[in-house]
C-alpha positions in Angstrom: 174.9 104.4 -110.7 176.4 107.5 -108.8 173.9 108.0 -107.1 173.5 104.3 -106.2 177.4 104.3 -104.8 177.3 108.3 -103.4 174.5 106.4 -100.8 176.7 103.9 -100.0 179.3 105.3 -99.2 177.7 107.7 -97.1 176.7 104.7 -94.9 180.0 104.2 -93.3 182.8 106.5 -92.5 186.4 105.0 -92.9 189.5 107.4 -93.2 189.9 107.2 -96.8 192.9 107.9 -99.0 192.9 108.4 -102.9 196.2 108.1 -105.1 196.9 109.5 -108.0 199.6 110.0 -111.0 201.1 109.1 -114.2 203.4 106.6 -112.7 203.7 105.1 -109.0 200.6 105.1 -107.9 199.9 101.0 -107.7 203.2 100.9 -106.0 202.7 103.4 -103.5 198.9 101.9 -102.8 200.7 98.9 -102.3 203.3 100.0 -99.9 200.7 102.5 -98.2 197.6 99.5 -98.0 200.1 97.2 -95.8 201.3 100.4 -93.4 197.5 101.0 -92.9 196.7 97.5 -92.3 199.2 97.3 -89.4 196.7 100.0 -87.6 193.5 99.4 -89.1 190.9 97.6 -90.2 191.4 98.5 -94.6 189.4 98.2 -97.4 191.5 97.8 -100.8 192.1 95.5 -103.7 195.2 94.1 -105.6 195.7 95.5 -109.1 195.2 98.7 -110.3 191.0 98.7 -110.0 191.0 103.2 -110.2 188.4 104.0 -112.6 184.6 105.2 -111.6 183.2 102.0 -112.9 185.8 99.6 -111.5 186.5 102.1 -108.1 181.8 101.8 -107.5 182.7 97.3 -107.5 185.6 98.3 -104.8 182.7 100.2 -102.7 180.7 97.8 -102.5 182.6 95.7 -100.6 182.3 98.3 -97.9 181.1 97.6 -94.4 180.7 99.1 -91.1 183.7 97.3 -90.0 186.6 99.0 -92.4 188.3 101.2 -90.6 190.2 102.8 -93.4 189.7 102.7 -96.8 192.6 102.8 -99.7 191.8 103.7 -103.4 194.0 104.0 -106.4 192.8 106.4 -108.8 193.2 107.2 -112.8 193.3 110.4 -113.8 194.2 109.3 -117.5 190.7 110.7 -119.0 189.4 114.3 -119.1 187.3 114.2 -115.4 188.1 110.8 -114.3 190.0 112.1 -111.2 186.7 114.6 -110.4 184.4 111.9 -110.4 186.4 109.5 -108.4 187.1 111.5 -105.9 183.5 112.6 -105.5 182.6 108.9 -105.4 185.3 108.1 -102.6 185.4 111.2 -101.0 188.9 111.2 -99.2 190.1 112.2 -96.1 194.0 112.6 -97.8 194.6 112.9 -101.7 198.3 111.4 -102.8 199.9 112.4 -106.4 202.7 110.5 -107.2 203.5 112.5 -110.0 202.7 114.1 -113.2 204.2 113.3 -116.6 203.5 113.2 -120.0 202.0 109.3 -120.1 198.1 110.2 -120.5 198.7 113.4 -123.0 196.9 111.1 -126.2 193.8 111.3 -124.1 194.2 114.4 -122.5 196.0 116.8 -125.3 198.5 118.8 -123.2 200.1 118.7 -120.2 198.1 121.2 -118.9 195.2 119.2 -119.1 197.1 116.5 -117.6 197.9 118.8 -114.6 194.6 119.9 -114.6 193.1 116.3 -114.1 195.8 114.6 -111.6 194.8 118.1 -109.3 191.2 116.8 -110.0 191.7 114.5 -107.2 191.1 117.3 -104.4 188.0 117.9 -105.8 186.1 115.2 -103.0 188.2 116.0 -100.4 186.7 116.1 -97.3 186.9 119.9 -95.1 189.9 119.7 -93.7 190.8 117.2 -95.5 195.1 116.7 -96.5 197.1 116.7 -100.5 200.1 115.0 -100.3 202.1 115.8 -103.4 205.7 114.8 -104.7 207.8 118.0 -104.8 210.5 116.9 -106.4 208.1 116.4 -110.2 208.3 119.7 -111.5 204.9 120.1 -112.0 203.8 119.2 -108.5 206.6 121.6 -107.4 204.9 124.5 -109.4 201.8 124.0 -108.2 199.9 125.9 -105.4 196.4 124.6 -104.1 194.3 125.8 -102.1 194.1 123.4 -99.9 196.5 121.7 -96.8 199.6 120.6 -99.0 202.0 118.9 -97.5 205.0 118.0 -99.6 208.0 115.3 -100.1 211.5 114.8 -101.5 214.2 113.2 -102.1 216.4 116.4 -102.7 214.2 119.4 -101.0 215.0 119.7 -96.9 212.6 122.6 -96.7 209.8 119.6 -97.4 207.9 118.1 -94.7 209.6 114.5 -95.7 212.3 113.7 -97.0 214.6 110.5 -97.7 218.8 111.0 -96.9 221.3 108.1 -97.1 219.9 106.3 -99.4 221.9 103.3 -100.4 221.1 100.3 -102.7 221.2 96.8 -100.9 221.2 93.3 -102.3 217.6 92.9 -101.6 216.4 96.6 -101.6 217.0 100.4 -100.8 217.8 101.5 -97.2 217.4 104.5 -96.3 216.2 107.3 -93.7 213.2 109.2 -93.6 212.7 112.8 -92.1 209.6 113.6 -91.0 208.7 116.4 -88.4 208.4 113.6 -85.4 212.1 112.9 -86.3 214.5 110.7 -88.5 213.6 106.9 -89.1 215.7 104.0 -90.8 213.5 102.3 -92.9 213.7 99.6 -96.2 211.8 98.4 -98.9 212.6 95.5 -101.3 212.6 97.2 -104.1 214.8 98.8 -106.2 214.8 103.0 -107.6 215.1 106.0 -106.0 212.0 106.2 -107.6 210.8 103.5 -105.1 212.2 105.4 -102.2 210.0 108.4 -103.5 206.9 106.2 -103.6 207.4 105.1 -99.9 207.9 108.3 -98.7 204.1 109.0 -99.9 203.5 106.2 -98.2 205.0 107.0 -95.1 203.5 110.5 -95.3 200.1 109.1 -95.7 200.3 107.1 -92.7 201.9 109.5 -90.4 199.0 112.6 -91.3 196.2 109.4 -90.7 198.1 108.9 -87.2 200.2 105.2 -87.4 203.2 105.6 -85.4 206.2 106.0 -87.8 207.3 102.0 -86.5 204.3 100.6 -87.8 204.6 102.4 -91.0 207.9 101.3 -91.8 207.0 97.3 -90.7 204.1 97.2 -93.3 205.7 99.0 -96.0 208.8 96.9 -95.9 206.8 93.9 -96.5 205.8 95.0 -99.7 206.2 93.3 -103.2 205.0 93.7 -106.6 202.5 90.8 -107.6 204.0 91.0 -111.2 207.4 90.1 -111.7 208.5 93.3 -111.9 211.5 94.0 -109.6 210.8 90.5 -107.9 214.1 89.3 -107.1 214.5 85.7 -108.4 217.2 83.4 -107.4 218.3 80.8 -110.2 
């Protein structure tokens, strides 16, 4: 079956991102899928489809005509992470973060640590790890590939949030990146949210969107569950 998908993917050549982590990850696909559909042409699915067997149906879908191509990936089982990202081969890796969710399949942290940085292991030469700087374990870790890092706290990061304020409806706030300082909102609530567009916004700003169209797609983003759907009664 790999092998089967490996040739498939080969075919066609879309800038691909993989996300990973012990929590955020659907969000931030979510947030990230809309920002890179405001650019290109993108390949992804609702839900939370991230392991080999369900990420190999995704594939399939794939034609000459996607111009990028957004997966969610679990890295809650010893080597999960490896084999996904050799199946999607991404252009940029995401971790959301790294926790203690996944340790009754994986033992200890380390191992957990150990699998989420699994997700580089496709990465394309050249390729970009986005990582969250402000999870402790993300902030300890040193790769040896392009990093590039984000926080809500850190100003020595490549992104960072500032003035973050809760809203009726959302979180305003303003993003620093190193093109300059953008307002931007999401409907949802958490600084934990803020954090998840920020990988967002990261991810499309490395893969080239101009910060405006970013911020348009991403702020159009809402859970398909109801949780944190505001509902008026």
């Amino acid at each position: 079956n790999n092998a089967i998908i490996g040739g498939i993917r080969r075919r066609y050549a879309p800038l691909t991102v993989a996300i990973t982590g012990t929590a955020g990850k659907t969000t931030t696909k979510g947030m990230m899928s809309l920002a890179f559909e405001r650019q290109f042409r993108t390949l992804h699915v609702d839900g939370n489809s991230n392991t080999p067997r369900t990420i190999s149906l995704v594939l399939q879908h794939m034609t000459a005509d996607d111009e990028a191509y957004v997966q969610e990936v679990s890295g809650g089982a010893p080597g999960t992470a490896s084999t996904a990202s050799k199946m999607i081969a991404p252009d940029i890796c995401v971790i959301t973060s790294i926790g203690e969710g996944h340790l009754s399949r994986m033992g200890t942290i380390e191992n957990v640590i150990r699998g989420k940085m699994q997700i580089t292991d496709g990465l394309k030469p050249g390729g970009v790890l986005i990582v969250n700087d402000d999870n402790e374990y993300l902030h300890a870790q040193t790769p040896d590939v392009t990093t590039i890092r984000y926080s809500l706290s850190n100003p020595d990061c490549d992104y960072r949030a500032r003035n973050i304020r809760g809203t009726d409806r959302g979180v305003e706030f303003e993003i620093v990146s190193p093109d300059g300082v953008f307002d931007a909102s999401i409907a949802l609530r958490g600084n934990h949210n803020v954090s998840n567009a920020l990988a967002a916004f990261a991810a499309g700003h490395v893969a080239g969107i101009p910060a405006h169209r970013i911020i348009a797609g991403m702020s159009r983003y809402r859970p398909s569950s109801d949780r944190q759907n505001i509902i008026d009664v």
